[in-house]
C-alpha positions in Angstrom: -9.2 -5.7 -1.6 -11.0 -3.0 -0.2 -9.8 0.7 -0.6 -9.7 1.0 3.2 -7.6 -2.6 3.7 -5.4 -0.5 0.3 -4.8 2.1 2.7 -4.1 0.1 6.1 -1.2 -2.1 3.9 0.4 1.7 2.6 0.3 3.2 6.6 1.8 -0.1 7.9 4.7 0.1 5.6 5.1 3.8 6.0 5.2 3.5 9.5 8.2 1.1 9.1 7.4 -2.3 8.6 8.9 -3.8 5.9 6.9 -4.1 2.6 8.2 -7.8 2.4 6.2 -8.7 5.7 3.3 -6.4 4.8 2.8 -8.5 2.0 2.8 -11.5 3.7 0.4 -10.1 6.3 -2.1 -9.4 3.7 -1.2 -12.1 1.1 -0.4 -10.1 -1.6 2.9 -9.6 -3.7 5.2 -6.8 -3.9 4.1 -5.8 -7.4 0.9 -5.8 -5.8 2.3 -3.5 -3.2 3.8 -1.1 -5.7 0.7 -0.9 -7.8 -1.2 0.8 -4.2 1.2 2.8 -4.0 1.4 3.9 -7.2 -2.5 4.5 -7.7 -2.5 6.4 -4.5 0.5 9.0 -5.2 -1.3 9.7 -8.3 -4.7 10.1 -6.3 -2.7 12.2 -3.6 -1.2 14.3 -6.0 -4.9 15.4 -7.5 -5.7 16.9 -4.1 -2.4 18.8 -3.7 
């Protein structure tokens, strides 16, 4: 998965939807999900 389709599946859940349906969407599993989101608060946090 690209970093860009990384960062549309992290902005559609923090818009609201749920991560369950997310997932779906892009066929990938919640630990999947969590990893993204994990590499990218650590990312974020470097730029702070």
């Amino acid at each position: 998965m690209s970093e860009s389709q990384t960062i549309a599946v992290l902005k559609e859940a923090k818009a609201g939807m749920m991560v369950k349906d997310v997932c779906r969407k892009y066929g990938i599993s919640s630990a999947t999900y969590y990893k993204f989101q994990k590499k990218r608060s650590k990312l974020t946090a470097l730029f702070i």
